[in-house]
TILUM-33599 format. One record per residue: residue number from 1; residue in three letters; chain; y, x, z of N, C-alpha, C in turn. Coordinates in Angstrom, 2 decimals, m for minus. Layout:
! TILUM-33599
{r NUM,"ALA","A",{Y,X,Z},{Y,X,Z},{Y,X,Z}}
...
This chain:
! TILUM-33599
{r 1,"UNK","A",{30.79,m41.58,92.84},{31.31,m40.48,93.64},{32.67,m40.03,93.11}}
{r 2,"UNK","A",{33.81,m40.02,93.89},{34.68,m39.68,93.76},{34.81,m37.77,93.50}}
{r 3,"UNK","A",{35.26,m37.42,92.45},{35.32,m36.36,92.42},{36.89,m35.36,91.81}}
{r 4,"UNK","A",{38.07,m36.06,91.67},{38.96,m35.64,91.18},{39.91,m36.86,91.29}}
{r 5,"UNK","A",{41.38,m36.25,91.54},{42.58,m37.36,91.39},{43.25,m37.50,90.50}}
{r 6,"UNK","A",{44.20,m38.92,89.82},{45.15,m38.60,89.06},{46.31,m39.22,90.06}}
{r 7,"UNK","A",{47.26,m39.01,89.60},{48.18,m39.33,90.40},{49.50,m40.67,88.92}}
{r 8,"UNK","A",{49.54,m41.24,89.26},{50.88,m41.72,88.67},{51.89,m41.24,89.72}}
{r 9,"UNK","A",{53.45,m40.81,88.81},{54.45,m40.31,89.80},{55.00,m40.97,90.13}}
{r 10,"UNK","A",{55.85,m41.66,89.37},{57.22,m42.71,89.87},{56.41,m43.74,90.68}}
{r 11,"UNK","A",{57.17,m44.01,91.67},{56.69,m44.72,92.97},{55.64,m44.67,93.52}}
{r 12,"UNK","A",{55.20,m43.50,92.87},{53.75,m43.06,93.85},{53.75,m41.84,94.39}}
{r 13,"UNK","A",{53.55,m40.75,93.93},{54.03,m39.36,94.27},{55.63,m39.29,94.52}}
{r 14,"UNK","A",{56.31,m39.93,93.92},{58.27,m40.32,94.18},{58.66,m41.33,94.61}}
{r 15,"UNK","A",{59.04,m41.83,95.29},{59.09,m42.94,95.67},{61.06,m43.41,94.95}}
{r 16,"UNK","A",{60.86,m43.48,93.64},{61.91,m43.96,92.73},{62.34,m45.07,92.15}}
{r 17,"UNK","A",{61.32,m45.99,92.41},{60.99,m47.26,91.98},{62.42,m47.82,91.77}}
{r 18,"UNK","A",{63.36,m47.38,93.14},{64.72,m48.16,93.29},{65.83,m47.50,92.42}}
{r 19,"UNK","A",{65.44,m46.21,92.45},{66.47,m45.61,91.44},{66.27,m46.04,90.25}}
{r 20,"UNK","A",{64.93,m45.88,89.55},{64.57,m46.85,88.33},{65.27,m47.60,88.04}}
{r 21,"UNK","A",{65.06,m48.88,89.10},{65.26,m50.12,88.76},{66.87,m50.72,88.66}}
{r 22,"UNK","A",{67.47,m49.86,89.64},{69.51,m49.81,89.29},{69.74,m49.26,88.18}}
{r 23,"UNK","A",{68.89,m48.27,87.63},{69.38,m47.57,86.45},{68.81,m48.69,85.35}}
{r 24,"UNK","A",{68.23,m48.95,85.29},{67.76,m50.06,83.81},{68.45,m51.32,83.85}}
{r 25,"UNK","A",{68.54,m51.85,85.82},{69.68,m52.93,85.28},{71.29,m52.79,85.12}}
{r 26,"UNK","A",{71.37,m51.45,85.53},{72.96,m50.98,84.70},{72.20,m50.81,83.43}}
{r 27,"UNK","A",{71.54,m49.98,82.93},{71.33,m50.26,81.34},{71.29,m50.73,80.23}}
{r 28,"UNK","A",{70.71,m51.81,81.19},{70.23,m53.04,80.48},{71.75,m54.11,80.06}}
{r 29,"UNK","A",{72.50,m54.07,81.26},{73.51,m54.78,81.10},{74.12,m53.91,79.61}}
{r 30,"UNK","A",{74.11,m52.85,79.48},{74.62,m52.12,78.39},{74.08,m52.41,76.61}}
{r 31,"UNK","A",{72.55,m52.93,77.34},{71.65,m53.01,75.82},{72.26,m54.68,75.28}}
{r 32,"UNK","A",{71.99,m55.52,76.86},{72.03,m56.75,75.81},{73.20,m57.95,76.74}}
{r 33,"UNK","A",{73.72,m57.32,77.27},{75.20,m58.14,78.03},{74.96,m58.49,79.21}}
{r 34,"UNK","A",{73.44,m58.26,79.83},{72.84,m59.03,81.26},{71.68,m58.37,81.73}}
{r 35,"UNK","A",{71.88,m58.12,82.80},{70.97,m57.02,83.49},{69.55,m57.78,83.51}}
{r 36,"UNK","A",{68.47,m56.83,83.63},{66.99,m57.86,83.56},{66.88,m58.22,84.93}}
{r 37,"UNK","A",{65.80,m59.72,84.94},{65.84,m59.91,86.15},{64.52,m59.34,86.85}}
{r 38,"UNK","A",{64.86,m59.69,88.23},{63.46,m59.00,89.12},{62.00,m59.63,88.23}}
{r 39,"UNK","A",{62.13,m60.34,87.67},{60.40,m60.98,86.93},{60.18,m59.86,85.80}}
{r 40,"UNK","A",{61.57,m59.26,84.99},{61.19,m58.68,84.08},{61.21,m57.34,84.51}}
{r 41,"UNK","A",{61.88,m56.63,85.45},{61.26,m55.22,86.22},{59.81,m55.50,86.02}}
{r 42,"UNK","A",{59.48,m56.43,86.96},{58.10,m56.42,87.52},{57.11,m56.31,86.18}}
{r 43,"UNK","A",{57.34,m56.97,85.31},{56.42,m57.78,84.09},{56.51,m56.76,83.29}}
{r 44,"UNK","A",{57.85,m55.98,82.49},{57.97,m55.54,81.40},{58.66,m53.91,81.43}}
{r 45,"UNK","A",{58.70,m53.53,82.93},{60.05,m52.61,82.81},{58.90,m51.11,83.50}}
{r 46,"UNK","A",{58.11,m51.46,84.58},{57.51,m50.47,85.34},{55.76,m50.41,84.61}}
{r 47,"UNK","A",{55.80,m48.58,84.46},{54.73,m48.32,83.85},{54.89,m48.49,82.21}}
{r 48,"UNK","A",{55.69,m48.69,81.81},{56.31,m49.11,79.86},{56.74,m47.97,79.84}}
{r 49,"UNK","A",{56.27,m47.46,78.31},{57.81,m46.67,77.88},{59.19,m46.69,77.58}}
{r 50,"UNK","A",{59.80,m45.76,77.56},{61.28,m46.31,77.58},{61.29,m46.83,75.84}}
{r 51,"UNK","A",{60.79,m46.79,74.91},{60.95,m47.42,73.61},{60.21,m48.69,73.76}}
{r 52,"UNK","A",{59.34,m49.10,74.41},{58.86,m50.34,75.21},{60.22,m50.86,75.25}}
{r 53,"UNK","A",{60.64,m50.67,76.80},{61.67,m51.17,77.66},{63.01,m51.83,76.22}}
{r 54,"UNK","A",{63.44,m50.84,76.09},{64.48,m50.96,74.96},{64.06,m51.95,73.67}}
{r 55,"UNK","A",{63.12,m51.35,73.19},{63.05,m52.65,71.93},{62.59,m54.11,72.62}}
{r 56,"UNK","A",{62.10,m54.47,74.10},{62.52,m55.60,75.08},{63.66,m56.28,75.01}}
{r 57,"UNK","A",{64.25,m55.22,75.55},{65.83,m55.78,75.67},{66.39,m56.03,74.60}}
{r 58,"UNK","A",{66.51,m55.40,73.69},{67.01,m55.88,72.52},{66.57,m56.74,71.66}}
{r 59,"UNK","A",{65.36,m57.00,71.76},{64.29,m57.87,71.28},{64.03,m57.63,69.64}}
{r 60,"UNK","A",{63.85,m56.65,69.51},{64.00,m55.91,67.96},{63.70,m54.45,67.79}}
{r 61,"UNK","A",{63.14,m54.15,67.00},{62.60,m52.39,66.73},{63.32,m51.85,66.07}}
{r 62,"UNK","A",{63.79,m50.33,66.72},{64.91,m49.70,66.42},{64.23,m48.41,65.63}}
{r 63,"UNK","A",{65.05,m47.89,65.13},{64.80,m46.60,64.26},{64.44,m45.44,65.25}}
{r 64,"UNK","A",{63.93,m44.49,65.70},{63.04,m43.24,66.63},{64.29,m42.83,67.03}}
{r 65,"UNK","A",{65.10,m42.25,65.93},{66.16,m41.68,66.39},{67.14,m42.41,67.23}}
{r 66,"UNK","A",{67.52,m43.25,67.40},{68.19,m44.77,67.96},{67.49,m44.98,69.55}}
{r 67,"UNK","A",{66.24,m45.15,69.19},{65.62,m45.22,70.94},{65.46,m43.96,71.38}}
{r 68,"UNK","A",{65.14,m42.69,70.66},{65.21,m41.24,71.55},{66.82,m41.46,71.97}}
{r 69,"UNK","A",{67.92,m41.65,71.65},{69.12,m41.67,71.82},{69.50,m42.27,73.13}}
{r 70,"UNK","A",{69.32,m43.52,72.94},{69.24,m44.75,73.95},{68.51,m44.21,75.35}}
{r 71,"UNK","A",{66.96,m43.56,75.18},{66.58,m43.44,76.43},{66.84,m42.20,76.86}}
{r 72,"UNK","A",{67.56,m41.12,76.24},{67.86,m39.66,76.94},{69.16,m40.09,77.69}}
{r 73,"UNK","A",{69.84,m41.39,77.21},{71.20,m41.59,77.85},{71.00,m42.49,79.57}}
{r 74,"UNK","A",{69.76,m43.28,78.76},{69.65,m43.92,80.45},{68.47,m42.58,81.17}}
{r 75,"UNK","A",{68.19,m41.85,80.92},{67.17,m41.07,81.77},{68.20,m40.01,82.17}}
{r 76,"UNK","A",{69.53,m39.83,81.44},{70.07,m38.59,82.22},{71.08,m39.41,83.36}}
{r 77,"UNK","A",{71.34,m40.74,83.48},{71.77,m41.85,84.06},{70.61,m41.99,85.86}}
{r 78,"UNK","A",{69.82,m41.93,85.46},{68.84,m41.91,86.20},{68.64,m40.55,87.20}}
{r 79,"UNK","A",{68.46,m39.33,86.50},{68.92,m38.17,86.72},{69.78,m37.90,87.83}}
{r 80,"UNK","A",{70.66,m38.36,87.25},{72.01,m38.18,88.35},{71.99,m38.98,89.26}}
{r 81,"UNK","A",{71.53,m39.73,89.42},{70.91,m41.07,90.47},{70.46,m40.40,91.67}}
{r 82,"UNK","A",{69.25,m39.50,90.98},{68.44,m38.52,92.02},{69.17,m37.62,92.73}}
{r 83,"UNK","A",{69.77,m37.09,91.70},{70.80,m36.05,92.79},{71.85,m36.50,93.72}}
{r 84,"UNK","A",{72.13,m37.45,93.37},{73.03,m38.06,94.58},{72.50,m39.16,95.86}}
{r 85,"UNK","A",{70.98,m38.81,95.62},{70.37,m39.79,96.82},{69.47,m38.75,97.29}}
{r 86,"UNK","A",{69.78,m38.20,97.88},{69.26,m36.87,99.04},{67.81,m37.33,99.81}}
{r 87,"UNK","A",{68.17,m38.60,100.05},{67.40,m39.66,101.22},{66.23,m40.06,100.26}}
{r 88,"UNK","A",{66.59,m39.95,99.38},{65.19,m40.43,98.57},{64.30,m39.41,97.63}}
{r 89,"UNK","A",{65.09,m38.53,97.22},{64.85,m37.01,96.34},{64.12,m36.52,97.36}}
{r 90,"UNK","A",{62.65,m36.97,97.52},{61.66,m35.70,98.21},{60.48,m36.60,97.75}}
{r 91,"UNK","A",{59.17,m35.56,97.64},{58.06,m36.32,97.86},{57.91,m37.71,98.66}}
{r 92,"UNK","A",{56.75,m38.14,98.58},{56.34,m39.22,99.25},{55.72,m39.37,100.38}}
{r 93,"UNK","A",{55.58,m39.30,102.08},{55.13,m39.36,103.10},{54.05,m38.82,103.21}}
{r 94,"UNK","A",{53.58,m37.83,103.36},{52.02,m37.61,103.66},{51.73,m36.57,102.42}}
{r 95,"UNK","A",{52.53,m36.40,101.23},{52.08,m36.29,99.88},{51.77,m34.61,100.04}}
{r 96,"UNK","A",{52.80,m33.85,100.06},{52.40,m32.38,100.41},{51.43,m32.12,100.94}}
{r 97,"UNK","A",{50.96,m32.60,102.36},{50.05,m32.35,102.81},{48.68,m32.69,102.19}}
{r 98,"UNK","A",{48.21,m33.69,101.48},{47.42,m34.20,100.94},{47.02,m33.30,99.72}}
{r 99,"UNK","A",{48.34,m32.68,99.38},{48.11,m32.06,97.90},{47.95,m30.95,98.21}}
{r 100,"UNK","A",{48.08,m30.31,99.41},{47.44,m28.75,99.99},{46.53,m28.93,100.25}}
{r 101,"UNK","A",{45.70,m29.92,100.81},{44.08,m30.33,101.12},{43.71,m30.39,99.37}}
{r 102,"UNK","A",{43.48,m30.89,98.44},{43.52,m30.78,97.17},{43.37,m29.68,96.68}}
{r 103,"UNK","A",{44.18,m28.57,96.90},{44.26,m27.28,96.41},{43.44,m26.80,96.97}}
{r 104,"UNK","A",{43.37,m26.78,98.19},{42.50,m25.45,98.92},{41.47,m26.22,98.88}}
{r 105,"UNK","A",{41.05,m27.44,98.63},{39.26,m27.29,98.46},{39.05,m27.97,97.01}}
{r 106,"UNK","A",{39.76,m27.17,95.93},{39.06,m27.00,94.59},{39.40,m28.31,94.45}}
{r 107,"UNK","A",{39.97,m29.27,94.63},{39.56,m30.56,94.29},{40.14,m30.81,92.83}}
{r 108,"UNK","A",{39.92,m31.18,91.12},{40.14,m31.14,90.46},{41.62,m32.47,90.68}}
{r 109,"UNK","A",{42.86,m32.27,89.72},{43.64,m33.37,89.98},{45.23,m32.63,88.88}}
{r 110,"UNK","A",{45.62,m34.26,88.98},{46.58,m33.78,87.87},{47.36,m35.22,87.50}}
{r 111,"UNK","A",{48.87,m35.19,87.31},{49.33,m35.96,86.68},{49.39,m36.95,85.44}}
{r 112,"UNK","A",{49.23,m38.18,85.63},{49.69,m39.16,84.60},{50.90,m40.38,84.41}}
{r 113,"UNK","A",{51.71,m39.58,83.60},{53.31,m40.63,84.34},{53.31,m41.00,82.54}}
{r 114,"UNK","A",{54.30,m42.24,82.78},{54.98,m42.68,81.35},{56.08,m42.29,81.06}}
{r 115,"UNK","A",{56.95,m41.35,82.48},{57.80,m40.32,81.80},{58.25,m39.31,80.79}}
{r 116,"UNK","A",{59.25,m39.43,80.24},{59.43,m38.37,79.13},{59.34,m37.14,79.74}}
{r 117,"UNK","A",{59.50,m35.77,78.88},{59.07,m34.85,78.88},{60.70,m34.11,80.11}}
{r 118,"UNK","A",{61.70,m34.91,79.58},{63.18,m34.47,80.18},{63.40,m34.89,81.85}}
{r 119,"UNK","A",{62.58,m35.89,81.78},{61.96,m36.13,83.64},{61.10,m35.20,84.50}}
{r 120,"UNK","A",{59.78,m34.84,83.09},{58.85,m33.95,83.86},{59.08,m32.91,83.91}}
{r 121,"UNK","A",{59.91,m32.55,83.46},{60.45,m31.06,83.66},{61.24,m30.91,85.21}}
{r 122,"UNK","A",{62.14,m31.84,84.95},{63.27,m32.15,85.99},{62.00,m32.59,87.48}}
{r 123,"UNK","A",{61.31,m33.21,87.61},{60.66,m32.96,88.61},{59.47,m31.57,88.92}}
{r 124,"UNK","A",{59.50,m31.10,87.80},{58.72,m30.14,87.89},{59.62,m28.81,88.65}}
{r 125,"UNK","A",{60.74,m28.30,88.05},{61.33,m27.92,89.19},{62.23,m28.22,90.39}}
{r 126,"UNK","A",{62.55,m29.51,90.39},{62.68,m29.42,91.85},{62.12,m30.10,92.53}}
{r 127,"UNK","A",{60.31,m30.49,92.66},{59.93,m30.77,93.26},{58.65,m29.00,93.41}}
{r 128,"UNK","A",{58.64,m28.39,92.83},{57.80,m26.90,92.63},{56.49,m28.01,92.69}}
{r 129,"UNK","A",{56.05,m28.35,91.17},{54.59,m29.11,91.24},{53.99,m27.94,90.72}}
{r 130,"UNK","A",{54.13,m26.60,90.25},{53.44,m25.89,89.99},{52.66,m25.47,91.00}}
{r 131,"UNK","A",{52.94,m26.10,92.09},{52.47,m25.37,93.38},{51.19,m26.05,93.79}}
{r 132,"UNK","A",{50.53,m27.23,92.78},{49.80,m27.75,92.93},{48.69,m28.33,91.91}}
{r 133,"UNK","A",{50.22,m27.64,90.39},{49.45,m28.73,89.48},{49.49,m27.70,88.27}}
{r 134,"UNK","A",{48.48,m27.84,87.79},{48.32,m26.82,86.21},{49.05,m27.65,85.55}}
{r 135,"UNK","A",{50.32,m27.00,84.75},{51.04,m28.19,84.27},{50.63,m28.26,82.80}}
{r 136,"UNK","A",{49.76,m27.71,82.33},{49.22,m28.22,81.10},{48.51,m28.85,80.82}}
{r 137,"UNK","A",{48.05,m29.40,82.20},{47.13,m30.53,82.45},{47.52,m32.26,82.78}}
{r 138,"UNK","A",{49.00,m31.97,82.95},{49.71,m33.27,83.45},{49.99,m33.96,82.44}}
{r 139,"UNK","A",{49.96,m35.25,82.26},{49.77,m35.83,80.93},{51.32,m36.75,81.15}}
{r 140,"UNK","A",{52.09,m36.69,79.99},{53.39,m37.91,80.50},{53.45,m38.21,78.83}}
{r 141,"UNK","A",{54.71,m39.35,78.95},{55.04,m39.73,77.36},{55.15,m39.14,76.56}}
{r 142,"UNK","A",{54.66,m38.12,75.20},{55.40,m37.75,74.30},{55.25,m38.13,72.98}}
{r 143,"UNK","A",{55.64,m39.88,73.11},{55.71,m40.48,72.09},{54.46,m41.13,71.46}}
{r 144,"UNK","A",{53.31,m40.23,72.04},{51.97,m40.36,70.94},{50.87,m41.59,72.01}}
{r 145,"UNK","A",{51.52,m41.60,73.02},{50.26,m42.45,73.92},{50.95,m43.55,74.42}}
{r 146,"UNK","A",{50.23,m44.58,73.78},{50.91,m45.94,74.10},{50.91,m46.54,75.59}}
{r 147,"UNK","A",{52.37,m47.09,75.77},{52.32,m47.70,77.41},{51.39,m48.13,78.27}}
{r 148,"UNK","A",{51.14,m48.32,79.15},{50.62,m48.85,80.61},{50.88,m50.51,79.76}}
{r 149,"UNK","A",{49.84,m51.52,79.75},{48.60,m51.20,80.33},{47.56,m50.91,79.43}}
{r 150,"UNK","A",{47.97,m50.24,78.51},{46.96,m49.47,77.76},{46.31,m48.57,78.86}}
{r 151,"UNK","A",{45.10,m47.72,78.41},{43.97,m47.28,79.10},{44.14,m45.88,78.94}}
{r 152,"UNK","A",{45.14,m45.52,77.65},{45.14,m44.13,77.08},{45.80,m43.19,78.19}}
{r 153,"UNK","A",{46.32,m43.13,78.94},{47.13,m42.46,79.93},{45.92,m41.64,80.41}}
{r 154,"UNK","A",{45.45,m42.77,81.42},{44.08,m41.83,82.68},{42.94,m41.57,81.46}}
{r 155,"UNK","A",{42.55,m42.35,80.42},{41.28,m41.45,79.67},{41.66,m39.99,79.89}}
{r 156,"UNK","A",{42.72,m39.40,78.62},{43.38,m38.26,78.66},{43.47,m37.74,79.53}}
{r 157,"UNK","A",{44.25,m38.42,80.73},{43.82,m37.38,82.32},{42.58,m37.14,82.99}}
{r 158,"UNK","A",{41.93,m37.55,82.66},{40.47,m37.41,83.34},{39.64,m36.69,82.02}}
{r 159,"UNK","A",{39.63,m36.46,81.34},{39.65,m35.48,80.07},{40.19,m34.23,80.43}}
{r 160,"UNK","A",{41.72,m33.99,80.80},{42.08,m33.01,81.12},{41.55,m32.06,82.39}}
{r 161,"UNK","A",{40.99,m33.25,83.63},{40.71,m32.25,84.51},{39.10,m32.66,84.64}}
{r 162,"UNK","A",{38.65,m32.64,83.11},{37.33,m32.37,83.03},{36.02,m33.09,84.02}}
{r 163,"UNK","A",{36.33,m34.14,83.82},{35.52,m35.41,85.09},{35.75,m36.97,83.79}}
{r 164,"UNK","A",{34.60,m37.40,84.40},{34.42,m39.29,83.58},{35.11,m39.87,84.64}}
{r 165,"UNK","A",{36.35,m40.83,83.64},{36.99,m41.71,84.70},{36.04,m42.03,85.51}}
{r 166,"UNK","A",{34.97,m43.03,85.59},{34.31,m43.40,86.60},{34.68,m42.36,88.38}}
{r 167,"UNK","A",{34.43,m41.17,87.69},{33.99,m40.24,88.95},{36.18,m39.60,89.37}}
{r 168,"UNK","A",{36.93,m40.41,89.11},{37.84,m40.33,89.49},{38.89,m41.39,90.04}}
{r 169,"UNK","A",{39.42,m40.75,91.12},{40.53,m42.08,92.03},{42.08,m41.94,91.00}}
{r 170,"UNK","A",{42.29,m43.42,91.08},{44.11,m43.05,90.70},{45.14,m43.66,91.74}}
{r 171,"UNK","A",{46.09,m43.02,91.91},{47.30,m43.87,93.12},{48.06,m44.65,91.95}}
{r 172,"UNK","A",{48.41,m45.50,92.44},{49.40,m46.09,91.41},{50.51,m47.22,91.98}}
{r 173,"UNK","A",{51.31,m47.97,91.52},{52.32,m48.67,92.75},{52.47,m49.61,91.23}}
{r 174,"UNK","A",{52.11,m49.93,90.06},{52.75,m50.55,89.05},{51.74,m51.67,88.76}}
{r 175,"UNK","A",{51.64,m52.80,88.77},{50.85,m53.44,88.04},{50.34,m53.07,86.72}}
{r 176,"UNK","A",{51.25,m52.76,85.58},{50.78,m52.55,84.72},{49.55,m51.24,85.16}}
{r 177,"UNK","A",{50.36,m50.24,85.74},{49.57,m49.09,85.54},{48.39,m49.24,86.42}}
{r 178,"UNK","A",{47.96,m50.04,87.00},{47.06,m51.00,87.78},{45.74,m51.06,86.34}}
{r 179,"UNK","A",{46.05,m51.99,85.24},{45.79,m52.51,84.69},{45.28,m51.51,83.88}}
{r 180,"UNK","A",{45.81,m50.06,83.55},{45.40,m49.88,82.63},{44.33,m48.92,83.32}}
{r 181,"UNK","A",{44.13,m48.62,84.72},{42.95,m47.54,85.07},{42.12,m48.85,85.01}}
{r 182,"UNK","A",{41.96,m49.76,85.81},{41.09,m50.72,85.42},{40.41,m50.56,83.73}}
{r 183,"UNK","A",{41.10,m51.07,83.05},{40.60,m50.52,81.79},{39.82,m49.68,81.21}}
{r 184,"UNK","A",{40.40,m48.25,82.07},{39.75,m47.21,81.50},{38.38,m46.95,82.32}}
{r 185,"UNK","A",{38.29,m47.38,83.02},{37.06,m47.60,84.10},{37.34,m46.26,84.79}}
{r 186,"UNK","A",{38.35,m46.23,85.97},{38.72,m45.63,86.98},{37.48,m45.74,88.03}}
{r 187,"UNK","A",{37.19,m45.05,88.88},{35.96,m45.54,89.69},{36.90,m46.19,90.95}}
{r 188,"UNK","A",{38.10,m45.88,91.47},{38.38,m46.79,92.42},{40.14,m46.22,92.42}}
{r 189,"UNK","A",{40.82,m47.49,92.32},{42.37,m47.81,92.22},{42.69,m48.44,93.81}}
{r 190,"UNK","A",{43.40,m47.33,93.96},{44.45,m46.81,95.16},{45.98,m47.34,95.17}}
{r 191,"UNK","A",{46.46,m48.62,95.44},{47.89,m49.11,95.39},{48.63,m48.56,96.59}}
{r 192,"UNK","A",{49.77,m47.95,95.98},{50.80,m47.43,96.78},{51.76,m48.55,97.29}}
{r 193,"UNK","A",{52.45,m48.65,98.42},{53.44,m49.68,98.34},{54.71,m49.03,99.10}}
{r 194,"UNK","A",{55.09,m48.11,97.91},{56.26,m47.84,97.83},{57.34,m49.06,97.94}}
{r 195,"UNK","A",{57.15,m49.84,97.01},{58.33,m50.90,96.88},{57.84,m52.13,97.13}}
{r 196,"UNK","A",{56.36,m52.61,96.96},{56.46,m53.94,97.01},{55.79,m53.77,98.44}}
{r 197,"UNK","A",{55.33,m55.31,98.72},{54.77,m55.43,100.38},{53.05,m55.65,99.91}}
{r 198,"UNK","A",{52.47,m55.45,100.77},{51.23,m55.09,101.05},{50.19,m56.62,99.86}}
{r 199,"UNK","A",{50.95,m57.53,100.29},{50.87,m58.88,99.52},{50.85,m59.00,98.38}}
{r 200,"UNK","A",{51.42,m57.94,98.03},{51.69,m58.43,96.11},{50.43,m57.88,95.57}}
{r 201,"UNK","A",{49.73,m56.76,96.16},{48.65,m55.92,95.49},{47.29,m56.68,95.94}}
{r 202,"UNK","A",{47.70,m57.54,97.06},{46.29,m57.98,97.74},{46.07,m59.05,96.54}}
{r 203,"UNK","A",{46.74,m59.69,95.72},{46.54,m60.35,94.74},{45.39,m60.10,93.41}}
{r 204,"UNK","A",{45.93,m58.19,93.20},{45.44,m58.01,92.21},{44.16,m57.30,92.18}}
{r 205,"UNK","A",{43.12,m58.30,92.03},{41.09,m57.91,91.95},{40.91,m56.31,91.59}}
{r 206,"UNK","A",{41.55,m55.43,90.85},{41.09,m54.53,90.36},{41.77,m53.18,91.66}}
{r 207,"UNK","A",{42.32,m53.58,92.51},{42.64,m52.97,93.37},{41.35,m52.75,94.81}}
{r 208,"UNK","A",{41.45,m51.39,94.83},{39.93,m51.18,95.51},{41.02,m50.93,97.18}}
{r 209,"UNK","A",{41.97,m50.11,97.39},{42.58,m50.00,98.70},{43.98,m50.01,98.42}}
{r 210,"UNK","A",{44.69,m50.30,99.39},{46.33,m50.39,99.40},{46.31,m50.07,100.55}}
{r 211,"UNK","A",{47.49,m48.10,100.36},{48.31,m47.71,101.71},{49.93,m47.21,101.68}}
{r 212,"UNK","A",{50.55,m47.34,102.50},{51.89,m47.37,102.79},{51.85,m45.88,102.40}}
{r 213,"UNK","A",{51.03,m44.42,102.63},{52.08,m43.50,102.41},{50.26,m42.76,102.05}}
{r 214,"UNK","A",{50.56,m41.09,101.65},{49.59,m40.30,101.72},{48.89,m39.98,102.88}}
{r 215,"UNK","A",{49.44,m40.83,104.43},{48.87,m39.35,105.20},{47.93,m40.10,105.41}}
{r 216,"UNK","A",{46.77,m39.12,106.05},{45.50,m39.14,106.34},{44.58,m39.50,104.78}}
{r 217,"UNK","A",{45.18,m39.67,103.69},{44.09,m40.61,102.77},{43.15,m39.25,102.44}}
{r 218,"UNK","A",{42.93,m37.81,102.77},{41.88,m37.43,102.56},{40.71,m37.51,103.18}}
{r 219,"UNK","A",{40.69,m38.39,104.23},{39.73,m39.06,105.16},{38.72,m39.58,104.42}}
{r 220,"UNK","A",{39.69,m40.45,103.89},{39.31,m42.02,103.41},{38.42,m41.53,102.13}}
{r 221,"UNK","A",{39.06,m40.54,101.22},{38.56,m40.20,99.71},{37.32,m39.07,99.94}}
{r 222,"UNK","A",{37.57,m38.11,101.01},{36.46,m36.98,101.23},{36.38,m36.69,102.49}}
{r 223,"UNK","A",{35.53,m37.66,102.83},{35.51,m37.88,104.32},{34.33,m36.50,104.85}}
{r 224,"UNK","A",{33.34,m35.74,103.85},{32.58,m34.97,103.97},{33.44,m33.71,104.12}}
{r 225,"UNK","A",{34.80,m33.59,103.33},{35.14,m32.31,103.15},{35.69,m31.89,104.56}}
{r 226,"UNK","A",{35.61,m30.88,105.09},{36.43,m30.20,106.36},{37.79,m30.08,106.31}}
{r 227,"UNK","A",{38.77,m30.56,106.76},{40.18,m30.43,106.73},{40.89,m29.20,107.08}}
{r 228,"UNK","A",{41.08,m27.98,106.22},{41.94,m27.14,107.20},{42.49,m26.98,107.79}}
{r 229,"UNK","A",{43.09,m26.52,109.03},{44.17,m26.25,110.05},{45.27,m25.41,109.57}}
């Protein structure tokens, strides 16, 4: 029984995937002379942390201070990305509405991103997630919980909003981050297809449904609950 959500953000609740992915291969061209290619987005870049990503590219482990450095420079790079793409700086199709059905019937739920703390802030106000989300409950990078597809992300979130993974759904758009609710024994993984096509997820076994946007999916998840007007 489904009883609570987590959400991954980037390309699921945001549909950023593309801003991401210009910003790391300008980055990247910066870390090691040649931008990564589409195999290593896919493989090594989405759902990683940014000290992941970086000691990748460089192919070598850097000192804390060196990669905090490195990734506040490509995340405020990124940053500014957002603000100058109007067309893409909003929730995700359907998502508000879904997350007011959420609220008003108690439904327990809460964030799990591999974002730093200088992102979640930055979407925290200008997307107003307080308006939906106890933010001491939203779980993102701070250093101590190892990347996607580790399992540690959703344990912790489903900890936080007080439910056994089993008895919780996650959205997610990342393979890795695919991989790691699988892991944690998610009771059923929800692929977003923000960026890729419907095809790439039909591949991967641990995927229980794949939909293009939020609307209607409180049907699908609490088909008992009454929908407000």
């Amino acid at each position: 029984m489904i009883e609570g959500v987590i959400f991954d953000f980037n390309g699921t609740l945001f549909w950023d995937s593309r801003l991401h992915y210009d910003a790391w291969i300008d980055f990247s061209k910066k870390l090691r002379g040649k931008p990564f290619s589409d195999y290593e987005m896919k493989r090594y870049m989405f759902g990683r942390t940014n000290a992941d990503i970086i000691e990748y590219a460089l192919g070598k482990k850097l000192p804390v201070n060196e990669i905090i450095q490195l990734a506040k420079e490509k995340e405020s790079h990124y940053r500014d990305m957002c603000k100058r793409s109007p067309e893409l700086f909003h929730l995700a199709p359907g998502a508000i509405e879904f997350l007011n059905f959420l609220k008003e019937n108690h439904i327990p739920r809460t964030i799990a991103t591999m974002s730093e703390k200088d992102n979640v802030d930055f979407y925290i106000e200008n997307f107003k997630l307080s308006n939906w989300f106890d933010l001491d409950k939203i779980v993102y990078s701070d250093g101590t919980i190892p990347g996607k597809p580790n399992p540690d992300i959703f344990l912790i979130a489903a900890q936080k909003i007080g439910l056994s993974p089993k008895n919780c759904v996650v959205f997610e758009d990342a393979q890795s981050g695919i991989e790691a609710a699988y892991r944690a024994g998610i009771g059923k993984i929800i692929a977003v297809t923000s960026m890729e096509e419907k095809s790439y997820y039909e591949s991967i076994n641990w995927v229980d449904n794949i939909i293009p946007d939020f609307k209607n999916i409180s049907n699908l998840l609490f088909p008992n609950v009454t929908i407000k007007q």
